[in-house]
Structure formats: C-alpha cells, structure tokens
N, C-alpha and C positions, 0 to 999 in steps of 0.2 A: 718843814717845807710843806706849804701845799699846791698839788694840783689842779690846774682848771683846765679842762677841756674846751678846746677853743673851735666848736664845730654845733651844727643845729642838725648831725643824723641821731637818730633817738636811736638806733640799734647799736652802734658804737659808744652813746653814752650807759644804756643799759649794762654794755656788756662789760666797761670798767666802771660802772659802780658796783656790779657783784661781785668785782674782781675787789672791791675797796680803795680805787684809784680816784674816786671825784670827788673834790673837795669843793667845788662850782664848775660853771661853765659860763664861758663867753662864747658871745653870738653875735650876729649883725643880722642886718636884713636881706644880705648881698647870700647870705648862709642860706636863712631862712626859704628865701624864694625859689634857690634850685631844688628845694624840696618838692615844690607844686601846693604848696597846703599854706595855712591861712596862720599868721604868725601868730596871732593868740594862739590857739589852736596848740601850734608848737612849741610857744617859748611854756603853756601851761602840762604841755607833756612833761616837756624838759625839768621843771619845777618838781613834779612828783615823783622823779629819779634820785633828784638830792636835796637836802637840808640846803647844802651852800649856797651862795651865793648862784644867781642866773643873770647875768648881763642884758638886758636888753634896748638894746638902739631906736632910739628918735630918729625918723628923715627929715622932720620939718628943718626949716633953716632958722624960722621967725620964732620969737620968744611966744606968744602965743599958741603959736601951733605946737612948740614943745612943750611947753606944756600940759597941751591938751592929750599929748602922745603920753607924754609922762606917767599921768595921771591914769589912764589906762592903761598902761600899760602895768601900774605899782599895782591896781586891782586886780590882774591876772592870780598873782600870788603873793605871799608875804616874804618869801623869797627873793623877789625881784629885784634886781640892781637894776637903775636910767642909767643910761650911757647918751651923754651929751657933748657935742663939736667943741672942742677947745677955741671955742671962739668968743667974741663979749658977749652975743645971745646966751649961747651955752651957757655961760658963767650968770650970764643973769638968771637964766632957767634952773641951774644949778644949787644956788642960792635959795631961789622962791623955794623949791622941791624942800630942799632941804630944812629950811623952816617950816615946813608943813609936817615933818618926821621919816622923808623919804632918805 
C-alpha cells in the first residue's frame, strides 16, 4: 500500500515523512493558497520532503494555458506529477505532456 498525503502544510508533511509515512503528496491550488505563499515556492518545498510522487494542479481551463502551467510546473522538480481537469482540454493537455515525457 502507499500513502499520499493529500495537504500543501509542509510541517505535517515533514513530520510524517520522518515518521516514514509519505510515499507522495496531492495538492491543489485551493490547498496551496490558504497557505499565503507562492505555489512554486510550496509545491518545491513539498518536493524536497519526498522522493514520490507531488501532485500539482493546473487552473487554466484552455489547452494552451495548461500547458503552459504544465510545463512549469514539471520544472519545479523531477518529482512532479500535472494534475489536469478530466475534460477534452485536459485530455488533450494530457497527451501533448505526456509525449514530451511528463
């Protein structure tokens, strides 16, 4: 089984990955913003907690603009999972991404 902590506070991810509980983390931007701090920022803290997997959300709606989030978003770190709208954008942005080796 693994666990993902589904939260963007870094002191609750810190404190279960020294416990050895985090195998990723899911986030969104909904997470990210009641922090006050600047989602790079946080999804590259959150990165440097674990190996696994980090989830991190696109707001665009437009296949363009996700991708453009995408793709910044994958250079935060080499850990980074796109999390894109199950919608046909989505799925097109999902695609392009994934052809590229996201």
């Amino acid at each position: 089984m693994k666990f993902f902590v589904d939260t963007a506070e870094v002191a609750d991810i810190k404190s279960l990955a020294a416990a050895g509980f985090v195998d990723g983390v899911t986030t969104n931007p909904s997470l990210i913003a009641k922090s006050g701090r600047k989602m790079a920022e946080v999804i590259a803290e959150i990165c440097a907690l674990t190996t696994g997997h980090v989830s991190a959300e696109v707001t665009a709606t437009d296949v363009q603009g996700m991708l453009e989030e995408g793709r910044y978003l994958r250079g935060i770190a080499s850990n980074v999972c796109i999390k894109v709208p199950l919608t046909e954008a989505g799925l097109i942005t999902c695609r392009t991404l994934a052809g590229e080796g996201t």
